[in-house]
C-alpha positions as CSV (number, residue, x, y, z in Angstrom):
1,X,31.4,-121.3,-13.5
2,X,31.7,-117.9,-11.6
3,X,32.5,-115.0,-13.8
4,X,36.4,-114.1,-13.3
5,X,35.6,-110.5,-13.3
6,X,32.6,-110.7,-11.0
7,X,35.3,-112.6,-8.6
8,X,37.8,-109.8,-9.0
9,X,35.3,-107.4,-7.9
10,X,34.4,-109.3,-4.8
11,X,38.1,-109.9,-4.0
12,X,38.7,-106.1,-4.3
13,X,36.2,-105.3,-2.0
14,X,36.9,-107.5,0.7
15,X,40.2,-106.8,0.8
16,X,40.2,-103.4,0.8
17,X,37.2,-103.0,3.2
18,X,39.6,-106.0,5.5
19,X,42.2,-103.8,5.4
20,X,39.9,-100.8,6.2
21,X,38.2,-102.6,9.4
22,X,42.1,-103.1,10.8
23,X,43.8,-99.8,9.6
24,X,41.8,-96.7,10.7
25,X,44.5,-94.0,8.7
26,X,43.8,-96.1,5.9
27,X,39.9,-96.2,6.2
28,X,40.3,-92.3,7.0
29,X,43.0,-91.6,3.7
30,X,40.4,-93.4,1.2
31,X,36.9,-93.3,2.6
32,X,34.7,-90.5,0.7
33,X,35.0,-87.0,2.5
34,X,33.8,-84.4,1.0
35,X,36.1,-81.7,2.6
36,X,39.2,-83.7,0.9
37,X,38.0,-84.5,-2.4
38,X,37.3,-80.6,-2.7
39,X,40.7,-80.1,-1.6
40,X,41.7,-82.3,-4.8
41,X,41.4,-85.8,-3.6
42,X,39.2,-87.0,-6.4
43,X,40.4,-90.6,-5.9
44,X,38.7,-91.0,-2.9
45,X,35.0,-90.9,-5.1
46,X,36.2,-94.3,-6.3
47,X,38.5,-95.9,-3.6
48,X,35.5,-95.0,-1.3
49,X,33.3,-97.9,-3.0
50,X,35.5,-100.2,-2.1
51,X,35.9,-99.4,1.7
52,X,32.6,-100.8,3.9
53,X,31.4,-99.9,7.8
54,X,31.2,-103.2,8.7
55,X,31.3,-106.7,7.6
56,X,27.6,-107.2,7.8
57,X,27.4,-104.3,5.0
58,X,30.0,-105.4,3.1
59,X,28.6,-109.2,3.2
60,X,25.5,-107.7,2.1
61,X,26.8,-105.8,-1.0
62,X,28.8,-108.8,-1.7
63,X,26.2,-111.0,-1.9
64,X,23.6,-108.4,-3.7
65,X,26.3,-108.5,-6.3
66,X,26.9,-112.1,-6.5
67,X,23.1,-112.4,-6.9
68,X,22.3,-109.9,-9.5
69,X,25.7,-109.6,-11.6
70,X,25.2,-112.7,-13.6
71,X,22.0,-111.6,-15.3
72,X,24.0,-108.2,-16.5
73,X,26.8,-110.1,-18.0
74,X,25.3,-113.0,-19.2
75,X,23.0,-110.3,-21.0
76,X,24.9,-107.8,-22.1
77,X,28.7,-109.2,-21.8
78,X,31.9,-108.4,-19.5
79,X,32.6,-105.1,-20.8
80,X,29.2,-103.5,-20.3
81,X,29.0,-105.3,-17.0
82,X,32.3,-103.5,-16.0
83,X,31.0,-100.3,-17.8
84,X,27.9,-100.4,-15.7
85,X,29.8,-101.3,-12.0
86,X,32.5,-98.4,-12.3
87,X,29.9,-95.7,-14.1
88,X,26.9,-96.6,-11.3
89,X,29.9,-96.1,-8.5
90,X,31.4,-92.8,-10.3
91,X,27.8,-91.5,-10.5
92,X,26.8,-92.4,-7.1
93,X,29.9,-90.3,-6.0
94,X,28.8,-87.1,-8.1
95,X,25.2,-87.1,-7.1
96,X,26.8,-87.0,-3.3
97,X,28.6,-84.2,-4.2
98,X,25.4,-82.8,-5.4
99,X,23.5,-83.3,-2.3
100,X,26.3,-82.9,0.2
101,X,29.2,-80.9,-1.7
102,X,28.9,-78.1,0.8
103,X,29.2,-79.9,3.6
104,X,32.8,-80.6,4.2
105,X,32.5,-82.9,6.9
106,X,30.5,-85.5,5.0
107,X,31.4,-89.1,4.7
108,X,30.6,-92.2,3.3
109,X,32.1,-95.7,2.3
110,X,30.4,-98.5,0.3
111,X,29.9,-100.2,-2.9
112,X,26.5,-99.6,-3.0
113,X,26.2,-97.7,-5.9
114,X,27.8,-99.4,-7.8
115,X,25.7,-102.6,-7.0
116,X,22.2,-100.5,-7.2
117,X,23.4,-99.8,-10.5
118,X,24.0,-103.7,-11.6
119,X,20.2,-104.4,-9.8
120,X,18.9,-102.0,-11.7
121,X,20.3,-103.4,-14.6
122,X,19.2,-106.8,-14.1
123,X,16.0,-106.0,-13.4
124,X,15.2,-104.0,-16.9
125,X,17.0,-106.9,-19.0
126,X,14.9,-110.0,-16.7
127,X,11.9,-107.9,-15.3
128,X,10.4,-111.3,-14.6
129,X,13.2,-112.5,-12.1
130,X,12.3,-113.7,-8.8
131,X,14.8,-113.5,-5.8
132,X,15.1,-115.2,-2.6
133,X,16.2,-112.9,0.3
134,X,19.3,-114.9,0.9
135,X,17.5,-118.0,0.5
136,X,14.4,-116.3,3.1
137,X,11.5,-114.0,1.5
138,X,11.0,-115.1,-2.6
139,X,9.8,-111.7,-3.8
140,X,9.8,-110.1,-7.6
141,X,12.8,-108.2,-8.7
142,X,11.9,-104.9,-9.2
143,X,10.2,-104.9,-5.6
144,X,13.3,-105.7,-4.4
145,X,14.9,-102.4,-6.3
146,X,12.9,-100.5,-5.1
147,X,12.6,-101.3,-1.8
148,X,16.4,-100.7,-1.4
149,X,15.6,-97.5,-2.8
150,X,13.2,-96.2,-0.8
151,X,15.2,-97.6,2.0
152,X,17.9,-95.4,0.7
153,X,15.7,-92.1,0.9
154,X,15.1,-93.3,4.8
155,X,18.9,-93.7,5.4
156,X,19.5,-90.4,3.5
157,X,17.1,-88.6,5.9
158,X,18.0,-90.0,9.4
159,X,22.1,-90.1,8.6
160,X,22.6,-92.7,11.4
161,X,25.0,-94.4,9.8
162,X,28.4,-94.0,7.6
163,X,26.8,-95.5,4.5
164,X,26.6,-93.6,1.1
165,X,22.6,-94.0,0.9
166,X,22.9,-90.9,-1.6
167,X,25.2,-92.9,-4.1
168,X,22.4,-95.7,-4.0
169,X,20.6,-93.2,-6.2
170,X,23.6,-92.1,-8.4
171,X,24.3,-95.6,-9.1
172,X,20.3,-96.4,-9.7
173,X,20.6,-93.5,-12.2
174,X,23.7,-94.9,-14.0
175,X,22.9,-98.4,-14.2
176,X,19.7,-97.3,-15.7
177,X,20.7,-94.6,-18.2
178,X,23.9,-97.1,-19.0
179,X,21.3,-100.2,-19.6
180,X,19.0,-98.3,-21.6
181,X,21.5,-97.4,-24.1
182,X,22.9,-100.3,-24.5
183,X,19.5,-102.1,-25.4
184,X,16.7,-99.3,-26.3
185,X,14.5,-102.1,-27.2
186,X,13.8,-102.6,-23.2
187,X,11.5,-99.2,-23.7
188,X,9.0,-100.9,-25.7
189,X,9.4,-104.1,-24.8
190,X,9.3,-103.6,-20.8
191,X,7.6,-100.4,-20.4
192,X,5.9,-100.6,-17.5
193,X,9.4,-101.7,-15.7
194,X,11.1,-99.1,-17.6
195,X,8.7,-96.6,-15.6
196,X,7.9,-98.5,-12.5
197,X,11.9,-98.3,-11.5
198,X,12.1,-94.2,-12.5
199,X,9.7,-93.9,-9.9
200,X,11.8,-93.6,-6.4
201,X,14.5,-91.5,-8.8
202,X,11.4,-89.0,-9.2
203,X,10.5,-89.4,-5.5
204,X,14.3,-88.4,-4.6
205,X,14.3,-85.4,-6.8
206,X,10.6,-84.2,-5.7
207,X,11.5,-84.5,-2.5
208,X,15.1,-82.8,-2.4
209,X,13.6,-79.8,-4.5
210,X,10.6,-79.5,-1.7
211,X,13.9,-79.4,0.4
212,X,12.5,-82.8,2.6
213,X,16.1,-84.5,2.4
């Protein structure tokens, strides 16, 4: 039986991101814009993660999610799978501030945060999961993580879309931290994961201190 939370989530996201693809004020009142927030409009750091540019990127995230969500609550319960969605998706909003608070024309929509931060949750409580690409390319886990990732710094880098690449990071970071608290034992008992997935966070930090992003 799906989980009636993960449902919720879905639900919310496809109908607000519907409602975004037909209603362009309303896409434009809650989508994340830096100018606005810094003009008080924090709830546009949350209401942005449930707005999408298309419907292939929201069917994406949706189905990420779908994928992914059940190890996080069936490991570490509702709450902390709800603790982990909003916290990844508030985080991946603040880091974007932190990269892109000083340009007030920035924007961004997507839940993607918030699911990086479930996959990276998953992965460090199953580190032996093996995921079919929608049914296509079987691959481990934490490849898949990090992939996206890297994929992320790419899409942070070229800007060629509307996509919060930056919160990918933010929500990486809190699904990780979040995780890790919950269940310290995952330091000793999956090291190598535990350092394999701080990796492209260290990449992302190197490189926007070098100034490369």
């Amino acid at each position: 039986m799906v989980n009636i939370f993960l449902l919720a989530l879905i639900a919310a996201n496809v109908l607000i991101s519907m409602k975004g693809f037909s209603d362009e004020s309303f896409f434009r009142k809650y989508q994340f814009h830096v100018g606005s927030i810094r003009a008080g409009e924090q709830l546009r750091m949350i209401s942005s993660g449930f707005l999408h540019a298309d419907i292939i990127h929201l069917a994406f995230n949706m189905l990420t999610l779908y994928f992914f969500a059940p190890y996080v609550y069936g490991g570490l319960g509702n709450f902390s799978f709800l603790l982990i969605y909003f916290a990844s998706l508030t985080f991946g909003s603040l880091l974007t501030m932190v990269f892109h608070g000083n340009e007030y024309s920035y924007s961004a929509v997507g839940a993607s945060g918030a699911v990086m931060g479930i996959i990276y949750s998953a992965i460090l409580l199953y580190p032996d999961m093996t995921i079919g690409i929608y049914g296509i390319i079987p691959m481990p886990g934490y490849i898949f993580g990090i992939v996206y990732l890297l994929y992320s710094i790419y899409g942070m880098k070229s800007r060629r879309d509307n996509i919060g690449h930056t919160a990918h990071f933010g929500g990486a970071i809190g699904g990780y931290a979040i995780t890790l608290l919950k269940d310290p034992a995952l330091l000793h008992e999956n090291t190598f994961i535990v350092i394999l997935l701080a990796v492209p966070i260290i990449i992302l930090f190197v490189m926007a201190k070098m100034g490369k992003l």
